[in-house]
C-alpha positions as CSV (number, residue, x, y, z in Angstrom):
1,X,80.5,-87.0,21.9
2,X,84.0,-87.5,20.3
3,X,84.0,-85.1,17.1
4,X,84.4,-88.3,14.6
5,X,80.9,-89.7,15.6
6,X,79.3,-86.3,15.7
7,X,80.9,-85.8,11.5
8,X,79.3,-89.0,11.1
9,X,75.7,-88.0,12.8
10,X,75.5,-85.1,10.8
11,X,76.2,-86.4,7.3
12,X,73.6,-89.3,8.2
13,X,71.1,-86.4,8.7
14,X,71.6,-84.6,6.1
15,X,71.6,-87.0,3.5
16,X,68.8,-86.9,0.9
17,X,65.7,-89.3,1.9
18,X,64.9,-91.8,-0.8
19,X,61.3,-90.8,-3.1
20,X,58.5,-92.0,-1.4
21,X,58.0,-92.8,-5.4
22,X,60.6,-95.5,-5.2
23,X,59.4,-97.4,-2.7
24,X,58.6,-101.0,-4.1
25,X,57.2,-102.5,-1.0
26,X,56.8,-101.8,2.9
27,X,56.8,-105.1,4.2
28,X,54.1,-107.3,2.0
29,X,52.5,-104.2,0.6
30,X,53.8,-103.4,-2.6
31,X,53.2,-100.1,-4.2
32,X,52.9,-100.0,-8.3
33,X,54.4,-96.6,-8.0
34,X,57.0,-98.0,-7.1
35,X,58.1,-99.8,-10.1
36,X,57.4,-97.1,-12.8
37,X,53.7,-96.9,-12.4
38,X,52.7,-93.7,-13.6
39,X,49.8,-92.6,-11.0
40,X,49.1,-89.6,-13.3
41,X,47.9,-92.0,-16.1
42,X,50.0,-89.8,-19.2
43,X,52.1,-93.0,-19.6
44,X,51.6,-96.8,-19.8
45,X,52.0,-98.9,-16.6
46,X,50.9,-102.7,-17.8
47,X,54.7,-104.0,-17.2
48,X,55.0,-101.5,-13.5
49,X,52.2,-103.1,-12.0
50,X,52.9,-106.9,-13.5
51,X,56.1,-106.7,-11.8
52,X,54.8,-105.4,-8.6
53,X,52.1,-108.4,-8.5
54,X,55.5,-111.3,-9.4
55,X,57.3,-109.7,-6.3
56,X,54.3,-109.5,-4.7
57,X,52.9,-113.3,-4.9
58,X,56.4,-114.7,-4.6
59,X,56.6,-113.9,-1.0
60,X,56.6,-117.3,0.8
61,X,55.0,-118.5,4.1
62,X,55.3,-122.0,3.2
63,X,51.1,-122.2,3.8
64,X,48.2,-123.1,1.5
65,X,44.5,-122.6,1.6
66,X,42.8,-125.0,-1.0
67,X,45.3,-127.6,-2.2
68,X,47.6,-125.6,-4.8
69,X,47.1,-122.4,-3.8
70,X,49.8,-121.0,-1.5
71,X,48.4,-118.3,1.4
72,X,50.3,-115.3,1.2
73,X,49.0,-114.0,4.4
74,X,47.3,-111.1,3.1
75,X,49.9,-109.6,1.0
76,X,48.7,-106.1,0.0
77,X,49.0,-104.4,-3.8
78,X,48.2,-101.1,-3.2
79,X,47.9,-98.5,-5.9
80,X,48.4,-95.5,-3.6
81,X,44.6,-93.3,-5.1
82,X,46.6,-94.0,-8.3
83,X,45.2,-93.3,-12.3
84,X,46.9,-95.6,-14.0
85,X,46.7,-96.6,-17.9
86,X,47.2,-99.9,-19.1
87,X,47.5,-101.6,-22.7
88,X,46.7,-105.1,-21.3
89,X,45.3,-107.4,-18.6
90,X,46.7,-107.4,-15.7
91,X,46.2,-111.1,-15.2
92,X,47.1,-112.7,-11.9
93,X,49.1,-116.4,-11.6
94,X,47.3,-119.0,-10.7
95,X,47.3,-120.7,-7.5
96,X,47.7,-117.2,-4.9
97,X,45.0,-116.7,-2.3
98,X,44.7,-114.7,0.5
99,X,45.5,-111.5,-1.3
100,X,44.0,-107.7,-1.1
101,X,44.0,-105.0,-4.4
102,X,42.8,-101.7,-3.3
103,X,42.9,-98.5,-3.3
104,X,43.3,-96.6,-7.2
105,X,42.0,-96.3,-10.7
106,X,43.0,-98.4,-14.1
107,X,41.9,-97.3,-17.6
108,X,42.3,-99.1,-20.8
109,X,44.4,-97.5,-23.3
110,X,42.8,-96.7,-26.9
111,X,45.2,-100.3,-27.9
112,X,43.5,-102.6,-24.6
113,X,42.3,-105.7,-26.7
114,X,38.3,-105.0,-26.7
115,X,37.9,-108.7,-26.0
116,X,39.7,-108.8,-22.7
117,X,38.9,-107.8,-19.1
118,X,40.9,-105.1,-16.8
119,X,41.9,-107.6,-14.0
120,X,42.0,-111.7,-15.1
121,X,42.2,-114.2,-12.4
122,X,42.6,-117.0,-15.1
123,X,44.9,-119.5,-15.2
124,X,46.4,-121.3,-18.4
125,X,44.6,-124.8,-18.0
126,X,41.1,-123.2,-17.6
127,X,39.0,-123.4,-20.7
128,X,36.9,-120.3,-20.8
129,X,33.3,-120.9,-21.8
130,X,33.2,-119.6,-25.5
131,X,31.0,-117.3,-27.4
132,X,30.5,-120.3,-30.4
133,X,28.2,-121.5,-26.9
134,X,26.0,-118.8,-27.0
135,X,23.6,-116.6,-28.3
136,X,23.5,-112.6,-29.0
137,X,20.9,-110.0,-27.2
138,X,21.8,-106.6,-28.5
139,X,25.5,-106.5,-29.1
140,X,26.4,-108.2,-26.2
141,X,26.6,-112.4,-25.8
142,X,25.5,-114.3,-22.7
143,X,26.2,-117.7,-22.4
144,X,23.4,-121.0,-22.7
145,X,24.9,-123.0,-20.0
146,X,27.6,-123.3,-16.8
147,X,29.0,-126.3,-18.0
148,X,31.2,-128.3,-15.8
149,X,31.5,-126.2,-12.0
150,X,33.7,-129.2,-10.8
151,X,36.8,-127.6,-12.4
152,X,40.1,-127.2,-10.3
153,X,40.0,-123.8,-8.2
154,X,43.5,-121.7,-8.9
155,X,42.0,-118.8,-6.9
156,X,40.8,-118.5,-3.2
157,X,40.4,-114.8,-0.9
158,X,41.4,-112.3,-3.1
159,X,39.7,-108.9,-2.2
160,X,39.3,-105.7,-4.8
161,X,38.6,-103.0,-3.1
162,X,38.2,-99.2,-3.5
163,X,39.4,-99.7,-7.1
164,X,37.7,-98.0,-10.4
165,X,37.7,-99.6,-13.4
166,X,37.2,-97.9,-16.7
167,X,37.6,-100.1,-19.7
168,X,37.3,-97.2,-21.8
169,X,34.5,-99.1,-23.6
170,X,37.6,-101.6,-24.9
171,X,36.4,-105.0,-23.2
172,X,35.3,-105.6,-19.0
173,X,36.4,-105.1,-15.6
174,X,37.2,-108.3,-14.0
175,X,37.1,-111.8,-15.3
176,X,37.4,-114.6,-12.4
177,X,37.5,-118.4,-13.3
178,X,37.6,-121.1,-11.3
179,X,38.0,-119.4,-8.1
180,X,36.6,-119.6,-4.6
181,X,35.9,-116.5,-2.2
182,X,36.5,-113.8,-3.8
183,X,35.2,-110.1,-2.7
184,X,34.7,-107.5,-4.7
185,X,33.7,-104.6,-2.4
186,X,33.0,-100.7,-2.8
187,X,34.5,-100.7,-6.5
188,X,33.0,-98.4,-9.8
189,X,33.2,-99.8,-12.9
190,X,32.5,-97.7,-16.4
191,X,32.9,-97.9,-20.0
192,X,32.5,-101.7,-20.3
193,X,31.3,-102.9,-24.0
194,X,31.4,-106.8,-22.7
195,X,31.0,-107.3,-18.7
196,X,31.8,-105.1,-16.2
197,X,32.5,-108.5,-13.9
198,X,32.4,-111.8,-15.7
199,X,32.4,-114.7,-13.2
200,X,33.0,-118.9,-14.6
201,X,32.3,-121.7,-12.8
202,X,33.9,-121.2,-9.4
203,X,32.0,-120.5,-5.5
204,X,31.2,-118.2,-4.2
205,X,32.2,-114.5,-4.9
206,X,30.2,-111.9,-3.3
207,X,29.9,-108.3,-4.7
208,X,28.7,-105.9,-2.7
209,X,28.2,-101.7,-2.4
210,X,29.5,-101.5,-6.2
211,X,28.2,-99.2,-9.0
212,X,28.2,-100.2,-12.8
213,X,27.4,-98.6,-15.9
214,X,28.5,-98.6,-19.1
215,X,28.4,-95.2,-19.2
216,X,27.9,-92.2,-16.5
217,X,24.2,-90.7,-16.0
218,X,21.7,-90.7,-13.3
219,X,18.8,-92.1,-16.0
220,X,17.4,-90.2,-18.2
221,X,19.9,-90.2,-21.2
222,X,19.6,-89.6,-24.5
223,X,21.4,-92.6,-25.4
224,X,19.7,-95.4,-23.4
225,X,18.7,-96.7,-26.7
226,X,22.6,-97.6,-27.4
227,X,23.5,-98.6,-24.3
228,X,25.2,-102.3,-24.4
229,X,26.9,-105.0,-22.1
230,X,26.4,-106.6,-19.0
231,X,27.1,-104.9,-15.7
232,X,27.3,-108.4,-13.9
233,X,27.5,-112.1,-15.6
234,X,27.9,-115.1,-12.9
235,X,28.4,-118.4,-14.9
236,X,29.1,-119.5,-11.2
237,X,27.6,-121.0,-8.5
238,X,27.0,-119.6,-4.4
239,X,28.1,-116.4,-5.5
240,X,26.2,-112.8,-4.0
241,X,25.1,-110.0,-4.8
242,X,24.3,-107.2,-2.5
243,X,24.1,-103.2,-2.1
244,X,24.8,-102.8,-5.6
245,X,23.5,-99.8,-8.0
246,X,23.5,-100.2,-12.1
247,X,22.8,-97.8,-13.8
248,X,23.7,-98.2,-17.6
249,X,24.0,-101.7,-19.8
250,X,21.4,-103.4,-21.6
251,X,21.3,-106.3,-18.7
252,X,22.2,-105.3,-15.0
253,X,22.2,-109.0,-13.6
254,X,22.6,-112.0,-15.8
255,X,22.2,-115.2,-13.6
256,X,23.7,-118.8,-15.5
257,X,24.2,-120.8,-12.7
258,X,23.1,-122.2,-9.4
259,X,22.1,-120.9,-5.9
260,X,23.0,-117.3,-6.3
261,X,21.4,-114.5,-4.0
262,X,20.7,-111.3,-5.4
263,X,19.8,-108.6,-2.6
264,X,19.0,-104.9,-2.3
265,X,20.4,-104.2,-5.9
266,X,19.0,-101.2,-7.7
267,X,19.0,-101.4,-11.4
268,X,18.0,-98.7,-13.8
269,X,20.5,-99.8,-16.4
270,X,18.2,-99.6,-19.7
271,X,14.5,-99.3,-20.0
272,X,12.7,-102.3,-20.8
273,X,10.7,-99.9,-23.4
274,X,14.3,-100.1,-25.2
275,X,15.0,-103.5,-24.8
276,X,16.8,-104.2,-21.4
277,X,16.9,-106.0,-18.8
278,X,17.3,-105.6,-14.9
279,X,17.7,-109.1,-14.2
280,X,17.7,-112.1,-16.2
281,X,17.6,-115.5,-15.3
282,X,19.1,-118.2,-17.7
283,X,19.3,-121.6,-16.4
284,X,17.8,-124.7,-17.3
285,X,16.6,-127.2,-14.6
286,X,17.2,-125.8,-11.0
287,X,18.2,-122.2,-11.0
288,X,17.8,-121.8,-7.5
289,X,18.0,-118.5,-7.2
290,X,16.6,-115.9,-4.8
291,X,15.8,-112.2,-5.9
292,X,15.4,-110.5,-2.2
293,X,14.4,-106.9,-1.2
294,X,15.8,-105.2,-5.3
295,X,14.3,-102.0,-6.8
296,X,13.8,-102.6,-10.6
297,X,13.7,-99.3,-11.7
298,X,11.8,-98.9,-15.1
299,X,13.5,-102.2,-16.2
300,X,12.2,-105.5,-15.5
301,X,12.8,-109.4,-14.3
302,X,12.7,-111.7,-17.1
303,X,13.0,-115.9,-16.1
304,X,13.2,-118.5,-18.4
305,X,11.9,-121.2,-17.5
306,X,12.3,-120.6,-13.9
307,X,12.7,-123.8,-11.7
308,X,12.8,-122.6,-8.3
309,X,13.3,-119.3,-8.0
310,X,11.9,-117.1,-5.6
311,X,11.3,-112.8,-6.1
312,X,9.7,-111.3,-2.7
313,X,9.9,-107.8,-1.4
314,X,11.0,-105.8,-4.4
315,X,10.0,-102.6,-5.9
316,X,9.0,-102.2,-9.4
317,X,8.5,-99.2,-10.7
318,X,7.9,-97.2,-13.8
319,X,5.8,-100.5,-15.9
320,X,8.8,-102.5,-14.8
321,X,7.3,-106.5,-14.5
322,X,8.3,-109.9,-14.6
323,X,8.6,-111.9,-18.1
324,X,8.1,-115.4,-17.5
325,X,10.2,-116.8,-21.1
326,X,9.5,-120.2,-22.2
327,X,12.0,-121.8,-24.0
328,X,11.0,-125.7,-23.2
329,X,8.1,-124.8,-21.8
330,X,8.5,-125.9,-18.0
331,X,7.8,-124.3,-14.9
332,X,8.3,-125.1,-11.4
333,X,8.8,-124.3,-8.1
334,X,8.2,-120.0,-8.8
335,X,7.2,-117.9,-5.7
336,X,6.8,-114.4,-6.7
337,X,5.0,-112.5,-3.3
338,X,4.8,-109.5,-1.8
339,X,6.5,-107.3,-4.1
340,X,5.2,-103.5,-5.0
341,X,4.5,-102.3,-8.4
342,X,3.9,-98.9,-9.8
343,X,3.6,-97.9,-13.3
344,X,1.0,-95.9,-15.7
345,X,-3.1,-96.4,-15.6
346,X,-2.8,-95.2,-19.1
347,X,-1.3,-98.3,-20.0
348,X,-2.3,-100.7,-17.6
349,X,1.2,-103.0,-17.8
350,X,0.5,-106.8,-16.3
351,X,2.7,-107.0,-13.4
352,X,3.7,-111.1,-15.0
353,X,3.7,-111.4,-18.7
354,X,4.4,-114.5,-20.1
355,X,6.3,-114.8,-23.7
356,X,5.2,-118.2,-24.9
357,X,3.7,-121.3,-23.7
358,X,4.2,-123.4,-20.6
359,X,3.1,-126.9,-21.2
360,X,4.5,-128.1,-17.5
361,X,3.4,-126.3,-15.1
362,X,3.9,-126.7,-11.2
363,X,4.3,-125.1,-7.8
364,X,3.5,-121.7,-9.0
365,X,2.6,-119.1,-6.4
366,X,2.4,-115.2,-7.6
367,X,-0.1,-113.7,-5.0
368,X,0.2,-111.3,-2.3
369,X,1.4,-108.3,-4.6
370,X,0.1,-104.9,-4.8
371,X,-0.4,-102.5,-7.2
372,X,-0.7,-99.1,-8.5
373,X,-1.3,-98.6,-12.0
374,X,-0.4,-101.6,-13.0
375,X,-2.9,-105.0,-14.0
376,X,-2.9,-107.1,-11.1
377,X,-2.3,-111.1,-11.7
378,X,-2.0,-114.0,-9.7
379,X,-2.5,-117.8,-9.1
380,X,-4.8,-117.0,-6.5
381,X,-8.7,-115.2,-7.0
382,X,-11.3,-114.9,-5.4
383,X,-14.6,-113.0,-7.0
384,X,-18.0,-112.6,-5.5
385,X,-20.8,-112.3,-8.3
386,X,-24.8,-111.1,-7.2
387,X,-27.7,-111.3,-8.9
388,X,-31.2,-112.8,-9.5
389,X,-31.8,-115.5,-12.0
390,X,-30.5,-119.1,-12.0
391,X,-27.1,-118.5,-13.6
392,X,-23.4,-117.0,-12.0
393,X,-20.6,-116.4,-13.8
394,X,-17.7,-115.8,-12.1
395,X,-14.5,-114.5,-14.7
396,X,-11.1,-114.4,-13.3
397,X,-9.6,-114.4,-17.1
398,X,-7.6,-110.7,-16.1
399,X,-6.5,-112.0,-13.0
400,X,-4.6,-115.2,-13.2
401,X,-1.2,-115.6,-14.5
402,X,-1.8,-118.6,-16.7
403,X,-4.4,-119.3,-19.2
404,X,-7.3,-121.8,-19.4
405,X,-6.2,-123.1,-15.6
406,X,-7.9,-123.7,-12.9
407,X,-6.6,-126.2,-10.3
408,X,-8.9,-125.9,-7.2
409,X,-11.9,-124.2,-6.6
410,X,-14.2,-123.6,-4.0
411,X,-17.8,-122.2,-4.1
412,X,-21.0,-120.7,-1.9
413,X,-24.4,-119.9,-2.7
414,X,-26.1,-117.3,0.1
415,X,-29.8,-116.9,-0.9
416,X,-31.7,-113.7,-0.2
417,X,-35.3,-114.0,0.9
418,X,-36.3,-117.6,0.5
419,X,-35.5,-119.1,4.2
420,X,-37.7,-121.9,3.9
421,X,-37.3,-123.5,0.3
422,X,-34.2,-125.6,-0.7
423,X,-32.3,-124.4,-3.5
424,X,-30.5,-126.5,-5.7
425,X,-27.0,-125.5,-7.3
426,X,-23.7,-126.2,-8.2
427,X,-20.8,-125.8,-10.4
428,X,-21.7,-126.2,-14.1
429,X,-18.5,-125.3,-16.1
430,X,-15.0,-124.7,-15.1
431,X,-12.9,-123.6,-18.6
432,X,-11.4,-120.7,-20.2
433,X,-10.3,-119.3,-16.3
434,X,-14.2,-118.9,-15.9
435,X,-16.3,-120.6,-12.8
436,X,-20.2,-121.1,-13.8
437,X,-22.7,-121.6,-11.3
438,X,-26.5,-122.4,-12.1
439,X,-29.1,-123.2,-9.8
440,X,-32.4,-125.1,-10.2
441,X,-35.1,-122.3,-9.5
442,X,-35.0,-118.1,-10.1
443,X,-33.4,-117.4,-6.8
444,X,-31.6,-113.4,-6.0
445,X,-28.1,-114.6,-4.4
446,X,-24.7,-113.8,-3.9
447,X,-22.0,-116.4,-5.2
448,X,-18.5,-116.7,-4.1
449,X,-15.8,-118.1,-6.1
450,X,-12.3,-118.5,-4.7
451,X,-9.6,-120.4,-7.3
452,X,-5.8,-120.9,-7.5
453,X,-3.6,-122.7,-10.4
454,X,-1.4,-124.2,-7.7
455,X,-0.5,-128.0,-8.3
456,X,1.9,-130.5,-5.9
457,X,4.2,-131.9,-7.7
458,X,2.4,-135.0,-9.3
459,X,-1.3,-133.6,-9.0
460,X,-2.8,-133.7,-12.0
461,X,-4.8,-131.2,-13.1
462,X,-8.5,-132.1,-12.7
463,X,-10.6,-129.1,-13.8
464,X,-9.1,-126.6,-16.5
């Protein structure tokens, strides 16, 4: 090798390598880091990681997924296991898609605006829904209604991953708007005085093997009573909820829009004995939502005015029931079965408890539960009543959900010891969820009652 190129080889070598620290991007991942990010969180990285998500969603492959939102081919902002503080959102442009976050931690400095959310995926001509819309449990606001979901979607396949959020009880995690398909997977969110994830109108974003709490315990805390927020608010429809653990804020789940699925979630957020709530459903009209296979742990389901909404294989336990909450009085379309529920004899806790009237009442079916320590009810009884005289009565008062109703009912009269005389009977009064039977002579029989409040939509109720 001439001696020139062999000079040249060895100064090449033993140049200094460039800081793995300075390294904005490999490719379409960008690194935070690499624009001043401080992964130690001592100082402020708001601007670092703004400018790493600009360079980041201006790459171009001249593609779009929903019309006016450019595919950037699964460009990757990765935080490197970083702790990073920041002053304010970091709030995403609209119209990106096809994007992944992953892999660190953001905290809200002591100046973060307490109104605001870690992560925003909200674009200018969005109108948020406002708080002058809604009403206040504890010292946290949820919403009345979805409003318009036909909105234009400035978001599509963005995925947070591996990412903790602590909003260092200054504001939420993440706040998505008008958005479609976005996943929020295997991310821990703390300290949240508003929502740990706040979703508006939109399809379709699925959460799933997160953990929330306003703040860390394992139940049991002395300051349950305080504890405030919601871990999860969908304001959205299609979106999902699955493998998800909450374990401090006065509501785990608040459900305000349509078709949502809410599956194997574990909430032991805040006692319903101090005034929380696992999971609450607010929607007027059709909430369609299903509440599959959760574990309400100590804190309970509350549904107002439920129109179609199914609960089935979930565990209560610790006196944790389902509140059925009238606000106009209409109910419809409710399937609450096989679920488990376990609480204390000593206090003998309905497993449904209404809070107020229900004037319209149909499609109803709560049966098929069991229970331990707990006071069975149901829309569905059946009783067997023996004695000797002319008159049954046949009280299914503690068992049925709803008061004063009876819709069907079917009887029998065996007679002991008279095989060859005729014995006269039948139904004599039907009110107050009590079946009376009276027959014509002194007879020593067993009469069974079976009942249900069940009506078709359209069937009047004939007996009450």
């Amino acid at each position: 090798m001439p001696a020139r190129l062999l000079a040249k080889l060895q100064v090449a070598q033993n140049a200094p390598c460039p800081s793995a620290s300075s390294i904005k991007n490999n490719g379409r991942v960008f690194y935070p880091i690499g624009y001043g990010a401080d992964p130690t969180g001592a100082n402020e990285s708001s601007d670092a990681i703004l400018q790493a998500l600009n360079d980041a969603f201006n790459v171009q492959s001249g593609l779009e997924l929903l019309p006016g939102v450019k595919d950037l081919g699964g460009v990757i902002i990765d935080f490197q296991g970083g702790n990073y503080k920041i002053s304010k959102p970091i709030r995403f442009p609209p119209g990106v898609g096809n994007v992944v976050v992953q892999g660190g931690t953001l905290r809200a400095s002591d100046t973060f605006p307490s109104d605001r959310h870690l992560i925003e995926l909200w674009a200018p001509n969005s109108q948020k829904l406002k708080r002058t819309d809604a009403i206040k449990i504890d010292r946290n606001y949820v919403f009345n209604d979805v409003k318009d979901q036909t909105a234009r979607t400035y978001y599509e396949d963005i995925t947070f991953r591996d990412v903790l959020f602590d909003s260092g009880f200054r504001g939420g995690g993440i706040f998505v708007i008008d958005s479609a398909r976005i996943r929020i997977n295997n991310c821990f969110f703390l300290h949240f005085t508003t929502q740990g994830i706040l979703v508006q109108r939109g399809h379709e974003t699925f959460i799933s093997s997160c953990f929330l709490g306003q703040r860390s315990t394992v139940g049991g805390d002395p300051g349950e009573k305080g504890f405030s927020g919601t871990a999860i608010d969908l304001a959205s429809n299609d979106n999902a909820i699955t493998d998800v653990t909450i374990f401090s804020a006065a509501i785990g789940v608040l459900l305000r829009g349509q078709a949502n699925i809410v599956t194997r979630v574990h909430c032991y957020n805040k006692a319903t004995a101090f005034g929380g709530i696992g999971i609450l459903v607010k929607l007027a009209d059709a909430a369609l939502t299903r509440i599959d296979n959760c574990y309400l742990d100590y804190t309970g389901i509350v549904l107002e005015d439920p129109v179609q909404v199914h609960v089935t294989n979930g565990f209560f336990l610790g006196d944790a029931n389902i509140v059925l909450k009238s606000i106009k009085g209409r109910i419809s379309g409710l399937t609450i079965v096989e679920n488990m529920f376990n609480g204390s004899p000593a206090r003998n806790v309905p497993i449904i408890k209404l809070d107020g009237e229900f004037s319209n009442i149909d499609q109803v079916v709560i049966e098929r539960n069991n229970v331990n320590g707990m006071s069975l009810k149901s829309t569905a009884g059946k009783l067997s009543v023996a004695g000797n005289g002319t008159k049954w009565v046949a009280d299914f008062s503690p068992i049925l959900v709803f008061p004063n109703r009876i819709s069907h009912f079917q009887y029998s009269m065996y007679v002991k010891g008279l095989p060859r005389v005729f014995v006269a009977y039948g139904v004599t009064n039907v009110s107050d969820n009590v079946v009376v039977v009276e027959s014509d002579r002194a007879v020593t029989a067993v009469v069974s009652v079976a009942v249900d409040q069940y009506n078709m939509v359209g069937e009047g109720n004939f007996v009450m």
